[in-house]
FIKOLZA-1660 file (N, C-alpha, C; in steps of 0.1 Angstrom, whole numbers, plus 5000, padded with zeros to 4 digits):
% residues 230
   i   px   py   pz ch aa at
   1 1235 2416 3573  A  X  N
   1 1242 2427 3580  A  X CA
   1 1245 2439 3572  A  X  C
   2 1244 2441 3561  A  X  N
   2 1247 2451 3551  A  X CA
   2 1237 2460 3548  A  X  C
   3 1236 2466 3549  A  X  N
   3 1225 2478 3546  A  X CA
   3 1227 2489 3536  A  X  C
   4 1223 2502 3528  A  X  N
   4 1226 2512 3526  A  X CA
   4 1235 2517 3533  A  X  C
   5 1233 2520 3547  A  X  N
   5 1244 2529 3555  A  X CA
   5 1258 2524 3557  A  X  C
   6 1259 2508 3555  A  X  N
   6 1265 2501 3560  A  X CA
   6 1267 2491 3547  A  X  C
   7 1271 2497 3536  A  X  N
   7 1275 2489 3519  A  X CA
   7 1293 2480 3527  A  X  C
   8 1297 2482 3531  A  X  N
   8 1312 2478 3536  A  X CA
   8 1313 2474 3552  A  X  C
   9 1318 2463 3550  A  X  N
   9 1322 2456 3568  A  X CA
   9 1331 2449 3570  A  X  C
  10 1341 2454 3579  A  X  N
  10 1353 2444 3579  A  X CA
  10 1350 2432 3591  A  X  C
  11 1355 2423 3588  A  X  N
  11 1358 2410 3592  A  X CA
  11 1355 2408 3612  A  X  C
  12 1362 2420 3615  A  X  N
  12 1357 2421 3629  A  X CA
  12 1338 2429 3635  A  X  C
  13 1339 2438 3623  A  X  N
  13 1322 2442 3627  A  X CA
  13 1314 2429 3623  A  X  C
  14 1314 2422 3611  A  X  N
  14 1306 2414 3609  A  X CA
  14 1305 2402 3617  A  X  C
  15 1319 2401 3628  A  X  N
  15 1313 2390 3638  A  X CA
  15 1309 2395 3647  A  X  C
  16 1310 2405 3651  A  X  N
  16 1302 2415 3662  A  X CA
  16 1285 2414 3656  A  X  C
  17 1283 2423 3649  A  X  N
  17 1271 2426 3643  A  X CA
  17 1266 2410 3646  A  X  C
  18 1269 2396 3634  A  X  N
  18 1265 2385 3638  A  X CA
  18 1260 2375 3647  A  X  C
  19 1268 2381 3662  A  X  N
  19 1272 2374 3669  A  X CA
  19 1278 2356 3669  A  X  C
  20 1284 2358 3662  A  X  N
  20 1295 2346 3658  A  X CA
  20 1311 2350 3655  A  X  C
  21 1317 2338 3665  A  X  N
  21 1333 2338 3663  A  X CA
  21 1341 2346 3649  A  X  C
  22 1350 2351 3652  A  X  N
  22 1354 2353 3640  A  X CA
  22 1358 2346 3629  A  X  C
  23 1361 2328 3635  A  X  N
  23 1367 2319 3625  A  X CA
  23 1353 2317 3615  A  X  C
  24 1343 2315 3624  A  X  N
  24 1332 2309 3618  A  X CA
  24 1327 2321 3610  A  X  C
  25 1324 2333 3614  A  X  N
  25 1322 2341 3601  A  X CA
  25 1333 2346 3590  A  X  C
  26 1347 2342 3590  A  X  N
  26 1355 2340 3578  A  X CA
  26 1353 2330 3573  A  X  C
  27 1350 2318 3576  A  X  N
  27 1345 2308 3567  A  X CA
  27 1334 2309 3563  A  X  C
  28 1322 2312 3566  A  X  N
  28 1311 2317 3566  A  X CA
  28 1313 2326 3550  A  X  C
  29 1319 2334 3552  A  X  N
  29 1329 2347 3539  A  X CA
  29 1329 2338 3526  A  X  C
  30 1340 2331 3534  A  X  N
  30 1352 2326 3522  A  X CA
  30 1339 2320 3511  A  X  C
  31 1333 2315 3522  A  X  N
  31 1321 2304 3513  A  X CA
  31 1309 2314 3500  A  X  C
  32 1306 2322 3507  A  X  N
  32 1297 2332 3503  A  X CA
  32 1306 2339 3489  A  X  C
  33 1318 2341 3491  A  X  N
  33 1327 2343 3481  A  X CA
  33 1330 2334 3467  A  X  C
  34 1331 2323 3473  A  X  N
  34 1332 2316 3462  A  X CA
  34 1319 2312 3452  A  X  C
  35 1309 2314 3455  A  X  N
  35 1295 2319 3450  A  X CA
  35 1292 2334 3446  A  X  C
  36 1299 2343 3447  A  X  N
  36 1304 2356 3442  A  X CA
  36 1288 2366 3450  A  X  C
  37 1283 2356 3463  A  X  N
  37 1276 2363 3469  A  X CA
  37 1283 2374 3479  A  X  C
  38 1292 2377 3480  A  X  N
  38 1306 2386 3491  A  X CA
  38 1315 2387 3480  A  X  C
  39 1320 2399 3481  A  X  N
  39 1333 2406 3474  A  X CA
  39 1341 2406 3488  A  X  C
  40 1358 2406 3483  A  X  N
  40 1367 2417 3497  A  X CA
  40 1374 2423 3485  A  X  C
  41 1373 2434 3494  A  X  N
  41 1378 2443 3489  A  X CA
  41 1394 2444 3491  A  X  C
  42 1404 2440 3483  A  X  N
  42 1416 2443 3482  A  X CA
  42 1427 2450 3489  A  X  C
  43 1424 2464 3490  A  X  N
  43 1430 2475 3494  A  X CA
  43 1424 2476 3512  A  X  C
  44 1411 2476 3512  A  X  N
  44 1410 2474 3527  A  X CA
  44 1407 2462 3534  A  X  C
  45 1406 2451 3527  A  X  N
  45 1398 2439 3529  A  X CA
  45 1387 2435 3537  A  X  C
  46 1376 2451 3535  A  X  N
  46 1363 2451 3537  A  X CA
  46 1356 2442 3528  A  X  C
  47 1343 2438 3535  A  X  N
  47 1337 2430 3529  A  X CA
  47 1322 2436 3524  A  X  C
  48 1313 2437 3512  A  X  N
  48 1306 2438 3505  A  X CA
  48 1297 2428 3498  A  X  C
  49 1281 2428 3495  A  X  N
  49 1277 2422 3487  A  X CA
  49 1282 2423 3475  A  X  C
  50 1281 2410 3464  A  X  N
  50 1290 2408 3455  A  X CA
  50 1276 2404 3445  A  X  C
  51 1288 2404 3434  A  X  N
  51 1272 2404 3419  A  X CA
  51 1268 2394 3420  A  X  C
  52 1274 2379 3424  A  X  N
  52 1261 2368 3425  A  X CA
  52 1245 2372 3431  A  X  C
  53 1248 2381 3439  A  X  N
  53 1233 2384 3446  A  X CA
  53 1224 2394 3431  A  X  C
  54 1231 2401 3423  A  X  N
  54 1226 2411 3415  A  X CA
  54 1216 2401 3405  A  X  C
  55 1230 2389 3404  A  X  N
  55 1221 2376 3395  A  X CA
  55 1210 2367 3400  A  X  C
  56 1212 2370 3414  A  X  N
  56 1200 2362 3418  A  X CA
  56 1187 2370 3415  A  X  C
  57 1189 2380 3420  A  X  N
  57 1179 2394 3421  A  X CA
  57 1170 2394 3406  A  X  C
  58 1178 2394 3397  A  X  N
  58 1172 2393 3382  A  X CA
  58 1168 2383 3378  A  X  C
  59 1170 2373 3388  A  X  N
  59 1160 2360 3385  A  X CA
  59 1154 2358 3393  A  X  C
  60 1152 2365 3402  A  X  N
  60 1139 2362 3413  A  X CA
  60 1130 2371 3404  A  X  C
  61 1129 2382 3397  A  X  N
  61 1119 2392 3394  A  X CA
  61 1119 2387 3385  A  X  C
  62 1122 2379 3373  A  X  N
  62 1120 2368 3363  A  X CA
  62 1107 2361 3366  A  X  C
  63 1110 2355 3375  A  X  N
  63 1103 2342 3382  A  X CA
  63 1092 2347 3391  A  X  C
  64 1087 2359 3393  A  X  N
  64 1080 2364 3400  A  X CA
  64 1068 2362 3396  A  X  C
  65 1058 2353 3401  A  X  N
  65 1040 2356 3395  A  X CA
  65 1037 2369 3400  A  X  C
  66 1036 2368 3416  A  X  N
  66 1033 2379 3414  A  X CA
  66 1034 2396 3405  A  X  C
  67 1046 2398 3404  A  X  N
  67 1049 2407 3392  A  X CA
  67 1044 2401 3379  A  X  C
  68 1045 2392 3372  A  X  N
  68 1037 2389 3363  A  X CA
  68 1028 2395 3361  A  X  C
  69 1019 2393 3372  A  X  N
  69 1004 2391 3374  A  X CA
  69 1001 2407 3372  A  X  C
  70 1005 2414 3382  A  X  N
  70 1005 2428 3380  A  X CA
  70 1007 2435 3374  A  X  C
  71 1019 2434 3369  A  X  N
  71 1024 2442 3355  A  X CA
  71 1014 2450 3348  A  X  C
  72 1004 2446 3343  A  X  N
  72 0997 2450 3331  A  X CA
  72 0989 2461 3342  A  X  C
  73 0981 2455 3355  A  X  N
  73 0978 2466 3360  A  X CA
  73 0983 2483 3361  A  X  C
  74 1002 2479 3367  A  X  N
  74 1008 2489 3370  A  X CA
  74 1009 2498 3355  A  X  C
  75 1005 2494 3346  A  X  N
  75 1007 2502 3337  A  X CA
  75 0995 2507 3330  A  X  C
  76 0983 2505 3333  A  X  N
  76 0968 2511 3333  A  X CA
  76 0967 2522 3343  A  X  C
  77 0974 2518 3350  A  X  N
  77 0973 2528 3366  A  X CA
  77 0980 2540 3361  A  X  C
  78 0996 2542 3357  A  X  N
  78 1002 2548 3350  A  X CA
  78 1000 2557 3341  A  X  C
  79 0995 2546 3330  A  X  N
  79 0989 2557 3314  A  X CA
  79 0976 2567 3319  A  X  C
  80 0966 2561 3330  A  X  N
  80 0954 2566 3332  A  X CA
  80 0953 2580 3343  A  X  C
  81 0960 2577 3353  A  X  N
  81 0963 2584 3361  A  X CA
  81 0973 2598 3359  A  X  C
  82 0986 2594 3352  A  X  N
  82 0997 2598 3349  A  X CA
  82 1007 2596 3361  A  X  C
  83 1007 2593 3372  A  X  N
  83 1016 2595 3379  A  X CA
  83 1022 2576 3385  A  X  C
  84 1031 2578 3386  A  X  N
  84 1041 2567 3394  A  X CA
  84 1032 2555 3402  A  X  C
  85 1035 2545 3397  A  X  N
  85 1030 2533 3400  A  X CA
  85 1035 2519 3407  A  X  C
  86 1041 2523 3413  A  X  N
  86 1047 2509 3426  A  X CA
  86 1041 2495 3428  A  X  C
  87 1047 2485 3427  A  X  N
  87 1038 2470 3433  A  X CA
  87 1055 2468 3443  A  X  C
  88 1045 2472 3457  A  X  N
  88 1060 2465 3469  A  X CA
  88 1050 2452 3477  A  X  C
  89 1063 2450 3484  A  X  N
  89 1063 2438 3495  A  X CA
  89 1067 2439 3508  A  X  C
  90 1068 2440 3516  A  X  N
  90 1080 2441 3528  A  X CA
  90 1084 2429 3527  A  X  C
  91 1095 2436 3537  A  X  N
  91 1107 2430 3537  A  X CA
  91 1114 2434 3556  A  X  C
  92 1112 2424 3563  A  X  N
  92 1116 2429 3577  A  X CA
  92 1109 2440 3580  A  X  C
  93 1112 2451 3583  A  X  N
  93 1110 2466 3587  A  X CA
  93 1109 2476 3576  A  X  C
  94 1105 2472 3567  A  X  N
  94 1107 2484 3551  A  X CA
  94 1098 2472 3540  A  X  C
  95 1094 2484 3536  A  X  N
  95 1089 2483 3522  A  X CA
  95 1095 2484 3506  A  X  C
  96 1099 2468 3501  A  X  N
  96 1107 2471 3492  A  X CA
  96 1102 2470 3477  A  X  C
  97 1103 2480 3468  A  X  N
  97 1097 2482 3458  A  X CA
  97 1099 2472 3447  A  X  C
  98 1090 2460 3441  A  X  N
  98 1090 2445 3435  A  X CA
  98 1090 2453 3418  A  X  C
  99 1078 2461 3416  A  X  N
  99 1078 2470 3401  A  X CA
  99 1075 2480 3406  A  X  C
 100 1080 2484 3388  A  X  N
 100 1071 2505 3389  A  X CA
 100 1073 2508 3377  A  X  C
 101 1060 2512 3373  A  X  N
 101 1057 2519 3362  A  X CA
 101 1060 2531 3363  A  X  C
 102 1067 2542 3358  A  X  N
 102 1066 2557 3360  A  X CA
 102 1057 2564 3353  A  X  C
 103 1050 2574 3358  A  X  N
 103 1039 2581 3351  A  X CA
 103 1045 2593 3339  A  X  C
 104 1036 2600 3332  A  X  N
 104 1040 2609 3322  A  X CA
 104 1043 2620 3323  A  X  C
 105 1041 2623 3337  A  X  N
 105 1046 2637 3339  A  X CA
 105 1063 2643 3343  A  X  C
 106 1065 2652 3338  A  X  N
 106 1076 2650 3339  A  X CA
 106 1083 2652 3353  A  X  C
 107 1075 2657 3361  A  X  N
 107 1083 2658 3371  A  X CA
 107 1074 2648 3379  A  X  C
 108 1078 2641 3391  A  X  N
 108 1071 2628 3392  A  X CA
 108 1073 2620 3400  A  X  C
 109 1073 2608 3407  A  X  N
 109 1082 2599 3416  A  X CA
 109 1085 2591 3407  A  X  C
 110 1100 2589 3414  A  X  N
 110 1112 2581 3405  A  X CA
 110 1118 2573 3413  A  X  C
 111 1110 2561 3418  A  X  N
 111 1118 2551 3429  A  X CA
 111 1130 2542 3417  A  X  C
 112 1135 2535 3421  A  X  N
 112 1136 2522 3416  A  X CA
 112 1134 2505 3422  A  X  C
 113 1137 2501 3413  A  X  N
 113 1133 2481 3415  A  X CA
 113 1140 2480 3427  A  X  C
 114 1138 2475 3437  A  X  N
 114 1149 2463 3447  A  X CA
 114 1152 2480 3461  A  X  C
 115 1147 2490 3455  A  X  N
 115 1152 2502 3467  A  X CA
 115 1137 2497 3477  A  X  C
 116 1139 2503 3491  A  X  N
 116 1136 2498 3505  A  X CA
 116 1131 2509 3514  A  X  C
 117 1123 2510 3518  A  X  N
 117 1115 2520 3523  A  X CA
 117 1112 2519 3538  A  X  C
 118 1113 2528 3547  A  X  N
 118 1109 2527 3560  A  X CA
 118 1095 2520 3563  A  X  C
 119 1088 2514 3567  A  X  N
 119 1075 2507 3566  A  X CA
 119 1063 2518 3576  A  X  C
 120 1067 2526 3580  A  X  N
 120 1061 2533 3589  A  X CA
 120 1058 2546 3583  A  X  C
 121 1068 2551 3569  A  X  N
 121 1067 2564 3566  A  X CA
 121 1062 2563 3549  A  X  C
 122 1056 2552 3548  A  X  N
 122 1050 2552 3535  A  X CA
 122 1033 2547 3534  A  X  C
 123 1030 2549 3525  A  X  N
 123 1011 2545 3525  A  X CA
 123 1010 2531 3520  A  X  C
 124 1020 2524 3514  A  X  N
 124 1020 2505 3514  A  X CA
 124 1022 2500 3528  A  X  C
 125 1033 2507 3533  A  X  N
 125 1038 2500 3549  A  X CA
 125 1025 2503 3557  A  X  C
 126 1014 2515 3555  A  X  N
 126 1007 2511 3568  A  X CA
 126 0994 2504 3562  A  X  C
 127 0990 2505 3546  A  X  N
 127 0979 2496 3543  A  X CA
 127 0984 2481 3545  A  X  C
 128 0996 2478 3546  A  X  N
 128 1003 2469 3552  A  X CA
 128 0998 2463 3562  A  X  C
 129 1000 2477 3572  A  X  N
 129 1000 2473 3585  A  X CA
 129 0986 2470 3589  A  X  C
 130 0973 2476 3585  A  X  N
 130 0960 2477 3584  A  X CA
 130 0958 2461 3580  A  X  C
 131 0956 2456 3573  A  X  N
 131 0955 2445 3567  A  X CA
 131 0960 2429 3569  A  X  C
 132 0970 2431 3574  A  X  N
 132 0978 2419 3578  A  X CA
 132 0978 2418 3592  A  X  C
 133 0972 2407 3600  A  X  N
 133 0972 2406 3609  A  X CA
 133 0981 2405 3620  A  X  C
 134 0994 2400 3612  A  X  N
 134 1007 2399 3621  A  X CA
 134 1018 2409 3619  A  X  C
 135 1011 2421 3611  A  X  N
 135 1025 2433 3604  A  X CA
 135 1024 2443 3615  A  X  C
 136 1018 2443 3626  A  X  N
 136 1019 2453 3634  A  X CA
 136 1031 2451 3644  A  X  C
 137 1036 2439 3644  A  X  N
 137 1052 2429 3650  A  X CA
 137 1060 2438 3648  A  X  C
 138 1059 2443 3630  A  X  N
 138 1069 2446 3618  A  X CA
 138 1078 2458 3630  A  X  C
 139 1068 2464 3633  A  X  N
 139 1071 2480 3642  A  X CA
 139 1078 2479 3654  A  X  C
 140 1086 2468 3654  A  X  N
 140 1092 2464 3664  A  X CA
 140 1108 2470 3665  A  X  C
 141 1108 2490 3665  A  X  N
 141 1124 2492 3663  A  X CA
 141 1115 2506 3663  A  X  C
 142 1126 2512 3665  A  X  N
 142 1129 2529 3667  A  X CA
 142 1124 2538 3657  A  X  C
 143 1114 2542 3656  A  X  N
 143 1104 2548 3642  A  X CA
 143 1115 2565 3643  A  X  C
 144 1121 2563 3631  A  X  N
 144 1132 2577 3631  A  X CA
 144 1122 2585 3620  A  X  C
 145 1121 2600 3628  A  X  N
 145 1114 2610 3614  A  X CA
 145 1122 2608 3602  A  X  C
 146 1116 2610 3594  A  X  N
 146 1119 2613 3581  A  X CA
 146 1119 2634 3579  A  X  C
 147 1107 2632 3583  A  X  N
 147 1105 2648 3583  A  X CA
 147 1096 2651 3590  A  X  C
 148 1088 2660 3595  A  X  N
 148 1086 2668 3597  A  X CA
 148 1074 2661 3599  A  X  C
 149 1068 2659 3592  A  X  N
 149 1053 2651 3593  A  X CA
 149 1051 2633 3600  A  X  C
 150 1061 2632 3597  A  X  N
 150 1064 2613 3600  A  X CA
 150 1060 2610 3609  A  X  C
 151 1053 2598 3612  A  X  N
 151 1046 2594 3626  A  X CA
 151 1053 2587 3631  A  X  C
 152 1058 2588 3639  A  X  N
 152 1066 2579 3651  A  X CA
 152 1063 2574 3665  A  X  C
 153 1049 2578 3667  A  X  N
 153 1044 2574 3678  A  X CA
 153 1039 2564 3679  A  X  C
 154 1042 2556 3680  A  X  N
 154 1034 2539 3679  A  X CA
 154 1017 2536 3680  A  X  C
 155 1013 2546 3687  A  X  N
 155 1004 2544 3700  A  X CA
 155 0991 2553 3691  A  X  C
 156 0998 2560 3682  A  X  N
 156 0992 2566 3669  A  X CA
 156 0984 2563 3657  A  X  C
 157 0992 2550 3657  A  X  N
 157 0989 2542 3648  A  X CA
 157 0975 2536 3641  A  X  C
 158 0976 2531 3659  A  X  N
 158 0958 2518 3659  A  X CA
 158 0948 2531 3653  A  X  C
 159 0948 2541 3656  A  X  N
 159 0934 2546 3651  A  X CA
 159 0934 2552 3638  A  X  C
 160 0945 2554 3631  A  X  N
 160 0949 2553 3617  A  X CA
 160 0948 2542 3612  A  X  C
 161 0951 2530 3614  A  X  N
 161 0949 2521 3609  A  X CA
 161 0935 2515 3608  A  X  C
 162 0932 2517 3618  A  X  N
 162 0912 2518 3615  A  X CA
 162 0904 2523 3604  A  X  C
 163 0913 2538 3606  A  X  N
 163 0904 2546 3596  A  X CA
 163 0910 2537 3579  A  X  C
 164 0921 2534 3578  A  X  N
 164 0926 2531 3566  A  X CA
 164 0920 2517 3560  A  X  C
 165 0914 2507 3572  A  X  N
 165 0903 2502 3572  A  X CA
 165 0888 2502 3566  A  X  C
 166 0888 2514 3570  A  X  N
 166 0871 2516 3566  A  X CA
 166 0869 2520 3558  A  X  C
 167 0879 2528 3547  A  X  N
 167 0878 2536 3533  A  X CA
 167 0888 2524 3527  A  X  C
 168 0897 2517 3530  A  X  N
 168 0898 2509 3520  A  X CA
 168 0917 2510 3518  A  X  C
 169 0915 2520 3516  A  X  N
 169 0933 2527 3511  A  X CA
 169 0942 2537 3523  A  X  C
 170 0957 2537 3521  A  X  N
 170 0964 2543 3531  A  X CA
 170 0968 2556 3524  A  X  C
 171 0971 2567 3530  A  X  N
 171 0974 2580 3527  A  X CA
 171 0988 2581 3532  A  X  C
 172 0997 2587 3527  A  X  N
 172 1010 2597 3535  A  X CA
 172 1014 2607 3526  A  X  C
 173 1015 2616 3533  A  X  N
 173 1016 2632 3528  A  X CA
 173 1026 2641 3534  A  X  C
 174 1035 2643 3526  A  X  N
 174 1048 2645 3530  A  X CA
 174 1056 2637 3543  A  X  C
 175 1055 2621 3544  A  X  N
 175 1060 2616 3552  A  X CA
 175 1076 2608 3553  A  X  C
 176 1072 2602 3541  A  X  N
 176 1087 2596 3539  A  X CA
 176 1091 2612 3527  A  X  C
 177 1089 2617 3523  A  X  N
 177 1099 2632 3517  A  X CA
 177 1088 2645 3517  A  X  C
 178 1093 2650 3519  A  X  N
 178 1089 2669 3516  A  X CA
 178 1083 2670 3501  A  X  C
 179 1075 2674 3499  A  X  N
 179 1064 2673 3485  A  X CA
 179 1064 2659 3480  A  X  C
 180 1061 2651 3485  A  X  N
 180 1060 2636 3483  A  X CA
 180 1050 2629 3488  A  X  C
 181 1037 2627 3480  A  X  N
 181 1025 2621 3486  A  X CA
 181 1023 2610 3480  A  X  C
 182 1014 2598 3484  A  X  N
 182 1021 2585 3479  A  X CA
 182 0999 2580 3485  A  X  C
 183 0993 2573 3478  A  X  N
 183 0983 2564 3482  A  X CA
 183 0983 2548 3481  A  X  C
 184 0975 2541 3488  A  X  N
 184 0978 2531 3484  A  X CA
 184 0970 2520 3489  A  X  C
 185 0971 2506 3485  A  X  N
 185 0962 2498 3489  A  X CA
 185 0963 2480 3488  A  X  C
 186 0958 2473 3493  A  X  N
 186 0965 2457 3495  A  X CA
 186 0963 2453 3485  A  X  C
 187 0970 2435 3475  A  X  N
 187 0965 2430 3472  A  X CA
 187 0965 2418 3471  A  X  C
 188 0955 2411 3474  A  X  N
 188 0950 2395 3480  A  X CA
 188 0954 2385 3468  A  X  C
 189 0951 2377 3478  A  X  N
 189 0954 2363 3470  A  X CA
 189 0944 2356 3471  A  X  C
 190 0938 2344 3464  A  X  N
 190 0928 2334 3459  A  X CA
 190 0919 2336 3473  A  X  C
 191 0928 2332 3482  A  X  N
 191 0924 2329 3500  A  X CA
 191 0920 2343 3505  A  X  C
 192 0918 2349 3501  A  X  N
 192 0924 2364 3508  A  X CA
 192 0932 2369 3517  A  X  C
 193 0942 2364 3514  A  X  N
 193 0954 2368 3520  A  X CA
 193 0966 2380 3514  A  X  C
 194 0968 2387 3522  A  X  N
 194 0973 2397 3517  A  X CA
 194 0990 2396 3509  A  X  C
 195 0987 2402 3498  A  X  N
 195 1001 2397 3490  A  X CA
 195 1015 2404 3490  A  X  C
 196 1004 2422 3485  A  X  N
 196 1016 2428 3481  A  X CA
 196 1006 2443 3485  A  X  C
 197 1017 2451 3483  A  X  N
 197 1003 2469 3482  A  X CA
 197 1003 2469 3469  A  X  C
 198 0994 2477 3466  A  X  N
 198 0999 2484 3452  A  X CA
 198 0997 2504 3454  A  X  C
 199 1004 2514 3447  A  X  N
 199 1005 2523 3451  A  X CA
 199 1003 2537 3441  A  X  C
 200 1001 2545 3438  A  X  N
 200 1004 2558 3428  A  X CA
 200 1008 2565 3442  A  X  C
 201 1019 2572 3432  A  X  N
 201 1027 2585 3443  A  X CA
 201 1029 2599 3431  A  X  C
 202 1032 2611 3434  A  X  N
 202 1038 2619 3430  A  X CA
 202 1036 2631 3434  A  X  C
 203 1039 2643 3433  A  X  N
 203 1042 2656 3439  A  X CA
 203 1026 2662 3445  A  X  C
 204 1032 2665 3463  A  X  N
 204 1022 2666 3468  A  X CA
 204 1012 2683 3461  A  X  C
 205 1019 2689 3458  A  X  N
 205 1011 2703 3449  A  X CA
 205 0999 2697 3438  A  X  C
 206 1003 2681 3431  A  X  N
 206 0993 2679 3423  A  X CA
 206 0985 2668 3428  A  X  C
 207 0986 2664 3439  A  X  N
 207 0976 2648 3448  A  X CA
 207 0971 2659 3458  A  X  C
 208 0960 2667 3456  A  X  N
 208 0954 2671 3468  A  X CA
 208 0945 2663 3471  A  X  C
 209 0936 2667 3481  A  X  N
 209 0930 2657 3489  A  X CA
 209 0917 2652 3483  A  X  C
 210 0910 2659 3470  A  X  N
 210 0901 2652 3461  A  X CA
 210 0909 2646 3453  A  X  C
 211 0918 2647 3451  A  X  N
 211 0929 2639 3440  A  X CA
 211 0930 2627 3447  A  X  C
 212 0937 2627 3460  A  X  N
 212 0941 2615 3466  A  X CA
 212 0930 2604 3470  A  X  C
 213 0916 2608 3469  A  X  N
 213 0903 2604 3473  A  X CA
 213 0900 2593 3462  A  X  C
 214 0900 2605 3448  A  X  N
 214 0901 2596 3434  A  X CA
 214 0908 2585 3432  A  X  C
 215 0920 2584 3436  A  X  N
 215 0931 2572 3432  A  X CA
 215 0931 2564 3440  A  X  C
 216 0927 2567 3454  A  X  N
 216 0924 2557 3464  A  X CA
 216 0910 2549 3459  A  X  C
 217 0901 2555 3450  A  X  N
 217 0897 2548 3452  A  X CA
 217 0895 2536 3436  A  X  C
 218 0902 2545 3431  A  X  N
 218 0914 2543 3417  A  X CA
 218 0918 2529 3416  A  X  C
 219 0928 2530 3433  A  X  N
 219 0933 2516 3433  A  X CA
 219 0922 2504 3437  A  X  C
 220 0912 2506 3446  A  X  N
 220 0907 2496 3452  A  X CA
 220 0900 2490 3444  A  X  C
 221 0896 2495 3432  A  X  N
 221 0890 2493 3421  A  X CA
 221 0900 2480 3410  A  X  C
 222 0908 2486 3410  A  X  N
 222 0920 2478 3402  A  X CA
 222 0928 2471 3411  A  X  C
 223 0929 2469 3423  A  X  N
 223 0927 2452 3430  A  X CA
 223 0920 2443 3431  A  X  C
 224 0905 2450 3434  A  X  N
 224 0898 2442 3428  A  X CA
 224 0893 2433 3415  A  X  C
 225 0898 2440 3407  A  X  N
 225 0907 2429 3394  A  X CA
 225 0914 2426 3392  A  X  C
 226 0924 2419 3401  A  X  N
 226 0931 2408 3405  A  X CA
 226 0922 2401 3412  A  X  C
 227 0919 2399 3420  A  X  N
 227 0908 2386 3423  A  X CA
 227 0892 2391 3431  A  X  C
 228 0886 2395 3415  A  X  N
 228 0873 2393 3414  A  X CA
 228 0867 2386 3428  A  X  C
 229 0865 2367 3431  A  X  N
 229 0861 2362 3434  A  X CA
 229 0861 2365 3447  A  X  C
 230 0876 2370 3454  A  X  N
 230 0872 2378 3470  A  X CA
 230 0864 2385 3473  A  X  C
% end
């Protein structure tokens, strides 16, 4: 129930939002509390994720093969290229960022670990959506602009995602932010199944469109060594 927009909920939204009694989502609470997964807050006795989740969080990306595995990539990608280097996943409706290397330039994209991305307004979410047979479900909710450029038309989609098909990699150019271009591309597992994207982003004045050509094809290259044998 907690979101960015939505970091605080008292006791009566959270059974609304839930749809469960209010006894059952204060026990529900109390429980989650005593595992220091839910804070209340004192003064208003809103309720909040609490740092047991911070600790879980640091041991799930501990425990992660995947990130293991990639790591060394995202940082070839990085030194070689210079710009910002992402390995995401989704997560429901958004694309949440698992690593990231930052590139050397100084001005540059500066996500961080565990932040969450609209799935529709980024170049992971729709090489995403291109590749996975069941992520076109994902799009199942109200596609809100970001800007100016952002595609919201559903119906828009299928023939973009074709093309992102046939070259291999997804493009978005100023979609999720205003001078913010981002490329990107899948990457499989033993089976070929799709795992995670992997991504370079940074300021659309230096990814023009032979730029963006290069790294696209940058990446498909360097997924491909992750599993050779596909």
């Amino acid at each position: 129930m907690f979101s960015n927009e939505r970091p605080e909920m008292s006791l009566a939204e959270l059974s609304k939002a839930s749809g469960l009694n209010k006894t059952t989502t204060h026990r529900l609470l109390r429980a989650l509390q005593s595992e220091a997964l839910i804070e209340r807050n004192a003064a208003t006795s809103a309720y909040s994720l609490g740092p047991g989740l911070m600790a879980l969080g640091v041991q799930a990306l501990s425990s992660s093969d995947l990130r293991r595995r990639v790591r060394p990539l995202l940082r070839q990608l990085a030194r070689e290229t210079g710009e910002t280097a992402p390995l995401e996943v989704p997560v429901e409706n958004s694309m949440l960022i698992l690593d990231e290397v930052p590139g050397r330039h100084v001005v540059g994209a500066a996500g961080n670990i565990g932040t969450r991305w609209p799935i529709h307004a980024t170049s992971t979410g729709k090489v995403w959506l291109a590749y996975d047979e069941t992520s076109f479900d994902r799009l199942n909710y109200v596609l809100q602009p970001l800007t100016a450029k952002t595609q919201v038309n559903k119906a828009n989609f299928l023939p973009e995602l074709a093309d992102i098909r046939r070259r291999g990699y997804a493009v978005t150019v100023d979609e999720l932010e205003e001078g913010f271009t981002a490329v990107a591309t899948v990457i499989r597992g033993a089976l070929g199944d799709v795992q995670a994207a992997l991504s370079i982003g940074g300021p659309t004045q230096r990814l023009s469109a032979a730029r963006r050509s290069e790294l696209g094809h940058a990446l498909c290259r360097a997924a491909e060594k992750l599993n050779p044998e596909y």
